[in-house]
PDB file of N, CA, C and O in Angstrom:
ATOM      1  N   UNK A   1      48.433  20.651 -47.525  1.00  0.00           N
ATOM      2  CA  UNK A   1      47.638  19.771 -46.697  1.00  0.00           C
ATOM      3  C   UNK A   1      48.425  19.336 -45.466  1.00  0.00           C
ATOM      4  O   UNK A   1      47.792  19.078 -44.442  1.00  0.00           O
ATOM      5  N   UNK A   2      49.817  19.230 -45.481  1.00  0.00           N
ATOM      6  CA  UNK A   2      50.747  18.692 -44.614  1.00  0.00           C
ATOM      7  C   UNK A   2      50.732  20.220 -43.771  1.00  0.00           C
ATOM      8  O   UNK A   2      50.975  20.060 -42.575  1.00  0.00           O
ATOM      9  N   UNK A   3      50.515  21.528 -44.134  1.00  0.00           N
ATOM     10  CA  UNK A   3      50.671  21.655 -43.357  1.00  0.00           C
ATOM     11  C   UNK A   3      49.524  22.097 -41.933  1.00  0.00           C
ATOM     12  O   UNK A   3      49.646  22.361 -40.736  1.00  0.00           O
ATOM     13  N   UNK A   4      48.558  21.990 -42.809  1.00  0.00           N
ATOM     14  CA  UNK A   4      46.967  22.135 -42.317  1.00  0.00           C
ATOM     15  C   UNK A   4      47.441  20.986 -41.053  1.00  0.00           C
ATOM     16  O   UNK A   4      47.837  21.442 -39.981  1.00  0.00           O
ATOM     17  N   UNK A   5      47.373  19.606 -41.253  1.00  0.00           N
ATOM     18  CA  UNK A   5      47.695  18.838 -40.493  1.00  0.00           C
ATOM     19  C   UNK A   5      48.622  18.810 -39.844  1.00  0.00           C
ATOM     20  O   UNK A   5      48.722  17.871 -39.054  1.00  0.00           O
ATOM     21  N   UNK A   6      49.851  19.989 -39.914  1.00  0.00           N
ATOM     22  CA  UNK A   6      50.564  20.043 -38.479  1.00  0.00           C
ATOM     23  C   UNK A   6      49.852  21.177 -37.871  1.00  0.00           C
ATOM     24  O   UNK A   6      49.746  21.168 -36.644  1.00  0.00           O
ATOM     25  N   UNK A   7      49.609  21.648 -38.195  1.00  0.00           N
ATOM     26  CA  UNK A   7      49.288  22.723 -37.030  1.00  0.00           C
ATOM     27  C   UNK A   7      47.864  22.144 -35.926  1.00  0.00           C
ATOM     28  O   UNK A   7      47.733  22.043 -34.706  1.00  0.00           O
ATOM     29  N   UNK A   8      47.102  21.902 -36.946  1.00  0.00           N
ATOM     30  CA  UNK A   8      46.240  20.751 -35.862  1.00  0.00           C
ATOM     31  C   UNK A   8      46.852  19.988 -34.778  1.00  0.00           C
ATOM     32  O   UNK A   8      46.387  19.781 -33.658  1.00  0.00           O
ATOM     33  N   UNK A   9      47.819  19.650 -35.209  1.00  0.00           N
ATOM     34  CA  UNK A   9      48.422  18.356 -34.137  1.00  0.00           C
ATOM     35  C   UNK A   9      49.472  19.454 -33.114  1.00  0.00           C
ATOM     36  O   UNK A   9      50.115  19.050 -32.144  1.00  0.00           O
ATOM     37  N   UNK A  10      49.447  20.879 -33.601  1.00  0.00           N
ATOM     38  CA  UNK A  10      50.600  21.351 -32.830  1.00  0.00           C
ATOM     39  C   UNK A  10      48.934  22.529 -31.702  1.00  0.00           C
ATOM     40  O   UNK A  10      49.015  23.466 -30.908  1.00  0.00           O
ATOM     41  N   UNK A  11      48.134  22.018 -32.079  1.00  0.00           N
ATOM     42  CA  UNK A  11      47.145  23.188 -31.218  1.00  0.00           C
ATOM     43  C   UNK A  11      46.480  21.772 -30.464  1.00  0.00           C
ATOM     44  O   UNK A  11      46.082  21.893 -29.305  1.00  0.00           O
ATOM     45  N   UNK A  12      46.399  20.751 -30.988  1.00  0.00           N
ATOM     46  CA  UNK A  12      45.799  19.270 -29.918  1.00  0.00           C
ATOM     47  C   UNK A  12      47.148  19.006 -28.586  1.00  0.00           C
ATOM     48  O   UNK A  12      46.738  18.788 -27.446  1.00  0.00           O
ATOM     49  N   UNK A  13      48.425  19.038 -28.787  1.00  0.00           N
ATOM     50  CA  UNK A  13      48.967  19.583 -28.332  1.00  0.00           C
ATOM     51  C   UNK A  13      49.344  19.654 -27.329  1.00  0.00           C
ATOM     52  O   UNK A  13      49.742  18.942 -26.407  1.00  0.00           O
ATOM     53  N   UNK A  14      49.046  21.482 -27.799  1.00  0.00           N
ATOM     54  CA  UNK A  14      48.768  22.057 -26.706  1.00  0.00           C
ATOM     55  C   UNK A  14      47.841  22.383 -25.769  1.00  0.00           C
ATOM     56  O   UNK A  14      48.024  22.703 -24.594  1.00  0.00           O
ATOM     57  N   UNK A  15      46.546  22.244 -26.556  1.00  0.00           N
ATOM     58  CA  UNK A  15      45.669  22.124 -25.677  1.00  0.00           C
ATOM     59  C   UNK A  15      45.370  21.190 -24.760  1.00  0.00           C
ATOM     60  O   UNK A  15      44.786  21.515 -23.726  1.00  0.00           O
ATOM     61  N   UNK A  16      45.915  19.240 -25.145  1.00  0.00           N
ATOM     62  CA  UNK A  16      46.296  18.644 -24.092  1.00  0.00           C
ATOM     63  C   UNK A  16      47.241  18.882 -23.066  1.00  0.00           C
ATOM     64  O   UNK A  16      47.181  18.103 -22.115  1.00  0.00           O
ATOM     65  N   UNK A  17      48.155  19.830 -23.028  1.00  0.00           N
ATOM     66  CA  UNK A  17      48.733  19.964 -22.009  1.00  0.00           C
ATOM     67  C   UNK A  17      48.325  20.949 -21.322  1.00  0.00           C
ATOM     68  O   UNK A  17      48.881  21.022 -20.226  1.00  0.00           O
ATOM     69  N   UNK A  18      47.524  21.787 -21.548  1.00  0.00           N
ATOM     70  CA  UNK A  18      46.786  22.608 -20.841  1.00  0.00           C
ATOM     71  C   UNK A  18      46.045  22.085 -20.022  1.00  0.00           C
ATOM     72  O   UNK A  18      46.014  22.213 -18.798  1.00  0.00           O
ATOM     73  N   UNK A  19      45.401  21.451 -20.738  1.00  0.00           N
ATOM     74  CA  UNK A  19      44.076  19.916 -19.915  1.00  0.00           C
ATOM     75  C   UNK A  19      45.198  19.663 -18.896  1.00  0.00           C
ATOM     76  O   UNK A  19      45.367  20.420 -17.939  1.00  0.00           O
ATOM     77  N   UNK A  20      45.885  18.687 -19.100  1.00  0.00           N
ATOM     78  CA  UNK A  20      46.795  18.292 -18.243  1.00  0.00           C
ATOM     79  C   UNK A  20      47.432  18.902 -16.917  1.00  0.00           C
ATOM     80  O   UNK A  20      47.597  18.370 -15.819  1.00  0.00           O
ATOM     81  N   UNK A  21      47.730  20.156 -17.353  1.00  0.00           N
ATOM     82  CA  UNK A  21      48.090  20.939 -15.894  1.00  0.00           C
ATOM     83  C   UNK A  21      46.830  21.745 -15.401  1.00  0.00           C
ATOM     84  O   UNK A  21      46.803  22.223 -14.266  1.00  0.00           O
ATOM     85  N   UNK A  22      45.749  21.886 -16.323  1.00  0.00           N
ATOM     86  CA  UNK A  22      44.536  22.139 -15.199  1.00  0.00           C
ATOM     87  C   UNK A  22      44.136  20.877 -13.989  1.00  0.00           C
ATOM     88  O   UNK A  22      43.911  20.785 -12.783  1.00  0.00           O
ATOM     89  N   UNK A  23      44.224  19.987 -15.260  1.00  0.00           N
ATOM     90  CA  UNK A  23      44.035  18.328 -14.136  1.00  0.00           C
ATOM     91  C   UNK A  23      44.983  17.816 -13.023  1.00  0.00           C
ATOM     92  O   UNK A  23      44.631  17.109 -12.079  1.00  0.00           O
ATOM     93  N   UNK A  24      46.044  18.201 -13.229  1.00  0.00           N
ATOM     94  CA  UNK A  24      47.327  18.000 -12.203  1.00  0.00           C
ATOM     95  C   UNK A  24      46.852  18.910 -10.839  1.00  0.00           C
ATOM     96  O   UNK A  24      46.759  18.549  -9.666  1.00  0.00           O
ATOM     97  N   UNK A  25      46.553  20.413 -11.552  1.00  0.00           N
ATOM     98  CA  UNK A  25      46.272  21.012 -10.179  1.00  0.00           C
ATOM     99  C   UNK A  25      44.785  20.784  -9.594  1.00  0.00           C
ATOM    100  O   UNK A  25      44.296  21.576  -8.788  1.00  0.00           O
ATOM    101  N   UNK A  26      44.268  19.918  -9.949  1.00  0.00           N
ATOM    102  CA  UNK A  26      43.108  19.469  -9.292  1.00  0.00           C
ATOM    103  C   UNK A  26      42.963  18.422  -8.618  1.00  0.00           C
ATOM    104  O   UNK A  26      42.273  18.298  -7.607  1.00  0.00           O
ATOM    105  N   UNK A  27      43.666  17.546  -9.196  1.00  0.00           N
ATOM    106  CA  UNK A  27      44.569  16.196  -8.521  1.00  0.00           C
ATOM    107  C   UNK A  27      45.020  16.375  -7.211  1.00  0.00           C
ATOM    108  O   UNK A  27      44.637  15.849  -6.166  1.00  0.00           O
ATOM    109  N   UNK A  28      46.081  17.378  -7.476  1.00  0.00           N
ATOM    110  CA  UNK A  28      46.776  18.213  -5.860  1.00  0.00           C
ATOM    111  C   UNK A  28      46.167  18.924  -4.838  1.00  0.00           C
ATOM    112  O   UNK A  28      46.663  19.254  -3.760  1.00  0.00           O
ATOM    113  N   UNK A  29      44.447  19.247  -5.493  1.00  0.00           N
ATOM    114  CA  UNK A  29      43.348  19.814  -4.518  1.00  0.00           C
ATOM    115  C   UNK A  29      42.554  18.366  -4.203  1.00  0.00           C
ATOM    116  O   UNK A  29      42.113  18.228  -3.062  1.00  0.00           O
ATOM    117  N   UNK A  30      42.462  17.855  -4.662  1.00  0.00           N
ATOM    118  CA  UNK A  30      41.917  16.459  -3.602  1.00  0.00           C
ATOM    119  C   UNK A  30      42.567  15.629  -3.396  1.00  0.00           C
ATOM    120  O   UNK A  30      41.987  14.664  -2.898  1.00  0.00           O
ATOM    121  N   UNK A  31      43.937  15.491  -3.607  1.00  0.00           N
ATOM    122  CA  UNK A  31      44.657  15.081  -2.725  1.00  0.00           C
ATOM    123  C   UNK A  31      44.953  15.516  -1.492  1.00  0.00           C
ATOM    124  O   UNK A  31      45.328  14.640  -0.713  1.00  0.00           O
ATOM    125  N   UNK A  32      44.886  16.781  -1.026  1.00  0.00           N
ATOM    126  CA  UNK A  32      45.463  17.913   0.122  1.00  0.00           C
ATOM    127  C   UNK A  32      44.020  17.659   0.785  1.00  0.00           C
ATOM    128  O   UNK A  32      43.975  17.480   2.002  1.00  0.00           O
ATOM    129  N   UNK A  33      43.134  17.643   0.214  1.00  0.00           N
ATOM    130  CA  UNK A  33      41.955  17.428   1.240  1.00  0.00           C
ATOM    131  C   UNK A  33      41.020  16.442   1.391  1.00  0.00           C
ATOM    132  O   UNK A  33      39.949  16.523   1.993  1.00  0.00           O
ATOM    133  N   UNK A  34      41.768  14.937   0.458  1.00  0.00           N
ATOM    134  CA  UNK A  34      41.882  13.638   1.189  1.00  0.00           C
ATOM    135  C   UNK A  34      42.704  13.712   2.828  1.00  0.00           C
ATOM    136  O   UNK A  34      42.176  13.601   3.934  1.00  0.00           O
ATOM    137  N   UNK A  35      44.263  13.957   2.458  1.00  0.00           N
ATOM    138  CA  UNK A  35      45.003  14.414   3.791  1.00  0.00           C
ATOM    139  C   UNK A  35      44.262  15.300   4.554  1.00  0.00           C
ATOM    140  O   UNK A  35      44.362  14.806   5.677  1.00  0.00           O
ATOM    141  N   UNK A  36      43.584  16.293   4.660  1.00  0.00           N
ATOM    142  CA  UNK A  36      42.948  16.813   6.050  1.00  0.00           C
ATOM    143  C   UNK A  36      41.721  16.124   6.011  1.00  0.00           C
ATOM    144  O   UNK A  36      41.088  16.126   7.066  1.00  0.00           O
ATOM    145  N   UNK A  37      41.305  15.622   5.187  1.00  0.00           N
ATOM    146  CA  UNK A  37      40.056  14.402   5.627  1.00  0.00           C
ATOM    147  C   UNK A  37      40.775  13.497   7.012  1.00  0.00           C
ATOM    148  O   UNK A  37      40.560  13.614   8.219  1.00  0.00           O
ATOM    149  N   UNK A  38      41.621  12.653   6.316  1.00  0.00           N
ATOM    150  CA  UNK A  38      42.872  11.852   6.924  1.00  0.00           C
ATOM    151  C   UNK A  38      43.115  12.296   8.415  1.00  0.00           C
ATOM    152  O   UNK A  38      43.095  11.564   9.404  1.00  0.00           O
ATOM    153  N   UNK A  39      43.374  13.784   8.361  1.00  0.00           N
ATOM    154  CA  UNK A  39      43.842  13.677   9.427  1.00  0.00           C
ATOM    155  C   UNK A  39      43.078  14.127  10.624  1.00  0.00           C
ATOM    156  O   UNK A  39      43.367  13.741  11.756  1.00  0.00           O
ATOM    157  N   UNK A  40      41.880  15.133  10.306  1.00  0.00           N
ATOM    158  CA  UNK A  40      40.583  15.058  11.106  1.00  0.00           C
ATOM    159  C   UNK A  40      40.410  13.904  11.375  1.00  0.00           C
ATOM    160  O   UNK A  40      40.829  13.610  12.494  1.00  0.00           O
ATOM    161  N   UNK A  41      39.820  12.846  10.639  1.00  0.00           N
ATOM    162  CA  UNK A  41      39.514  11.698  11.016  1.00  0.00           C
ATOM    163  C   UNK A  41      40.183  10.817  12.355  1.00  0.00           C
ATOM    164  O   UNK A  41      39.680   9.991  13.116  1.00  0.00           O
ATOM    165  N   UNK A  42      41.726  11.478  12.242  1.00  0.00           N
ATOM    166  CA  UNK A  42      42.637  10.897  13.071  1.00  0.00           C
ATOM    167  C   UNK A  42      42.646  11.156  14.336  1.00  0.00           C
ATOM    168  O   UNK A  42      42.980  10.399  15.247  1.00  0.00           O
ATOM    169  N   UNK A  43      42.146  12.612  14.419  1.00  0.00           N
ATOM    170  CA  UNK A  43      42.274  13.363  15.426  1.00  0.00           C
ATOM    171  C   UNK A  43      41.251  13.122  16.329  1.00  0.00           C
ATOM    172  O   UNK A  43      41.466  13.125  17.541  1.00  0.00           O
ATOM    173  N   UNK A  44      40.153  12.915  15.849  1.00  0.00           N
ATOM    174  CA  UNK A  44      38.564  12.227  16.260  1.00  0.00           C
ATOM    175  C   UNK A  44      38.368  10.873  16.612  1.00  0.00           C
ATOM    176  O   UNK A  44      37.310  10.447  17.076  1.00  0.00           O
ATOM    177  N   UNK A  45      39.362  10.200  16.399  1.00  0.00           N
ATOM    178  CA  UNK A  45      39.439   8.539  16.545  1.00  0.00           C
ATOM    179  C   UNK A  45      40.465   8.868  17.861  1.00  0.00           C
ATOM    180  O   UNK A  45      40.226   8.255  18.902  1.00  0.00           O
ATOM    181  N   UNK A  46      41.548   9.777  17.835  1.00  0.00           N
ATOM    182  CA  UNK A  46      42.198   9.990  19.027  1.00  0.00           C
ATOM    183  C   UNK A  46      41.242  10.606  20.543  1.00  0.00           C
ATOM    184  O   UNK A  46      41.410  10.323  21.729  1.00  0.00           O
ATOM    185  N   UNK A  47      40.466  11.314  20.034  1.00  0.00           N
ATOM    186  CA  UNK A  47      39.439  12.091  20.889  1.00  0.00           C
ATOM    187  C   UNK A  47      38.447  11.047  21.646  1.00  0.00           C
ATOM    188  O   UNK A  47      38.139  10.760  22.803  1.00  0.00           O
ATOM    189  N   UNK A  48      38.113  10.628  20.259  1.00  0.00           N
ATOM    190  CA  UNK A  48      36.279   9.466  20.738  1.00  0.00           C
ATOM    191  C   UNK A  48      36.589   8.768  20.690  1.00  0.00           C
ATOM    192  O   UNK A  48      36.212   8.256  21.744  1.00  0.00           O
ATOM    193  N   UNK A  49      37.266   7.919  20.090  1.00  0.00           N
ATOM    194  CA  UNK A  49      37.639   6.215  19.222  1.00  0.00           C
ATOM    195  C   UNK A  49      36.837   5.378  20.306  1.00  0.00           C
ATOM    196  O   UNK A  49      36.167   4.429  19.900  1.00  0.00           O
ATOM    197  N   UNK A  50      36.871   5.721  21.887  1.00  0.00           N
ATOM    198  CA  UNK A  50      36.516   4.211  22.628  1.00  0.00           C
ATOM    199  C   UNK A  50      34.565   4.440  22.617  1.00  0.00           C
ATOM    200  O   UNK A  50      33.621   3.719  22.943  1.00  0.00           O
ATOM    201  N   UNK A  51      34.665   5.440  22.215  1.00  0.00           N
ATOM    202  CA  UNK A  51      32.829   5.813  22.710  1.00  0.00           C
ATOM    203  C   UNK A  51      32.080   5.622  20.902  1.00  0.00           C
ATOM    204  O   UNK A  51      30.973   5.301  20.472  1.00  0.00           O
ATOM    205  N   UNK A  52      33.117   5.939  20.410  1.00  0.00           N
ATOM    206  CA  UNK A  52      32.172   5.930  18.679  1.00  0.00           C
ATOM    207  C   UNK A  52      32.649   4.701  17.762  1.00  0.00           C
ATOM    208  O   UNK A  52      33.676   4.022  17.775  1.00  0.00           O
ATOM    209  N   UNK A  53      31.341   4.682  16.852  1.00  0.00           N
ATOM    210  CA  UNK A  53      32.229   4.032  15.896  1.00  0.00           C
ATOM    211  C   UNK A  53      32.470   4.872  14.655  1.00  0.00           C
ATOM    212  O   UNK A  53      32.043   5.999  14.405  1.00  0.00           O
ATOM    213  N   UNK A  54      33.520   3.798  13.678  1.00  0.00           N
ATOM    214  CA  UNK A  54      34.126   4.787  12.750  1.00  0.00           C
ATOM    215  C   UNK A  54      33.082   5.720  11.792  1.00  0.00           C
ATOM    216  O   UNK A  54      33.112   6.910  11.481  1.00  0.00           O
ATOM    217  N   UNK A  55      32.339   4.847  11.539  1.00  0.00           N
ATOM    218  CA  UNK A  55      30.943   5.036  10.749  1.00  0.00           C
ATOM    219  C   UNK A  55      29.826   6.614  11.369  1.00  0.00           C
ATOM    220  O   UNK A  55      29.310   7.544  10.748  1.00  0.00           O
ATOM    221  N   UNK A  56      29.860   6.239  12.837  1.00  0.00           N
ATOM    222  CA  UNK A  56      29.492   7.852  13.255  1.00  0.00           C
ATOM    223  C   UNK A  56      30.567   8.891  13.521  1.00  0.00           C
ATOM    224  O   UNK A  56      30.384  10.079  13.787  1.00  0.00           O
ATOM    225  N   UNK A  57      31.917   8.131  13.385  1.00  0.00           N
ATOM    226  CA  UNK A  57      32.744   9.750  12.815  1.00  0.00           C
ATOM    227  C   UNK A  57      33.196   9.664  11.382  1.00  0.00           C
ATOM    228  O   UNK A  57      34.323  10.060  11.083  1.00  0.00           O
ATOM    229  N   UNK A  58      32.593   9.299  10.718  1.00  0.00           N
ATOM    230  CA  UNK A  58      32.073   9.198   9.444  1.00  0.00           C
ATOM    231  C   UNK A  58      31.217  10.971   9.356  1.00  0.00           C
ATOM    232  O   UNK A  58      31.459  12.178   9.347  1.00  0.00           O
ATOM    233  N   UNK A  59      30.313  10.136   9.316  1.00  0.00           N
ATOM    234  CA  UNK A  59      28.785  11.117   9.271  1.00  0.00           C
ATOM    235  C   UNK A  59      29.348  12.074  10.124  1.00  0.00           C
ATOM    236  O   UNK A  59      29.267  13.163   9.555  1.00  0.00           O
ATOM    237  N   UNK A  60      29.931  12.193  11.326  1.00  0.00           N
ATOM    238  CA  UNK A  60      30.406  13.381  11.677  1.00  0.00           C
ATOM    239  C   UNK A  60      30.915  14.478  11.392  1.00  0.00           C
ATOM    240  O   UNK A  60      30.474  15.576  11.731  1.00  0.00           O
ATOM    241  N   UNK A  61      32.281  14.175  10.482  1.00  0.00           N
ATOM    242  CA  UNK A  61      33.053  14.784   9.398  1.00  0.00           C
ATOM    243  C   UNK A  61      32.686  15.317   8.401  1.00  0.00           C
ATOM    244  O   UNK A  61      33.388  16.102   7.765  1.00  0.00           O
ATOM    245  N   UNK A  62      31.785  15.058   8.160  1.00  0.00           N
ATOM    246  CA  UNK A  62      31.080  15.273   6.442  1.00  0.00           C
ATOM    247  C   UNK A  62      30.371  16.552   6.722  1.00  0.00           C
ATOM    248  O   UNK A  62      29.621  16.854   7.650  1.00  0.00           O
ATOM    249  N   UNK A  63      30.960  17.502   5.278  1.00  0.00           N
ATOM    250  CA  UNK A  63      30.263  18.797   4.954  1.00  0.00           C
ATOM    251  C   UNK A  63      29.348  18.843   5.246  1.00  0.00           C
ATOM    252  O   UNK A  63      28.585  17.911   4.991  1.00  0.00           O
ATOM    253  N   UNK A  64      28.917  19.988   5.962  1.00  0.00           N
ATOM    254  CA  UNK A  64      27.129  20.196   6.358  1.00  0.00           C
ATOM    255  C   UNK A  64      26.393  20.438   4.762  1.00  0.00           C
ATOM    256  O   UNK A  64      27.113  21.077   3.995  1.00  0.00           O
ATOM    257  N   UNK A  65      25.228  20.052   4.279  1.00  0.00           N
ATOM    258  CA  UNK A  65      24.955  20.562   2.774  1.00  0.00           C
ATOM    259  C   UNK A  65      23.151  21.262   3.049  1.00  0.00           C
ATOM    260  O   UNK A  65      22.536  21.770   2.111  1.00  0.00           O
TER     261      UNK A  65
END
């Protein structure tokens, strides 16, 4: 029975750490494109900033859907 119950705990695991570095590298994909959110945004506030507000380079930025 002990050992039924390790191997369970040795496949939960691993399969949490699998989870885990699928989730890490997904983390690091919206993080990287928070930052080019970030920095479009920046670049557009440098461009327009005195003619717009933030709110229509808001809506500007945003994926066409």
């Amino acid at each position: 029975m002990d050992k039924v119950r390790s191997d369970q705990s040795a496949n939960s695991f691993a399969l949490l750490d699998e989870d885990f570095f699928l989730l890490q590298t997904k983390a690091e994909d919206v993080l990287l494109d928070t930052v080019g959110l970030g920095r479009k945004m920046q670049e557009a506030f440098e461009r327009h900033g005195e003619g717009m507000s933030s709110s229509v380079l808001w809506k500007a930025l945003q994926p066409k859907r």
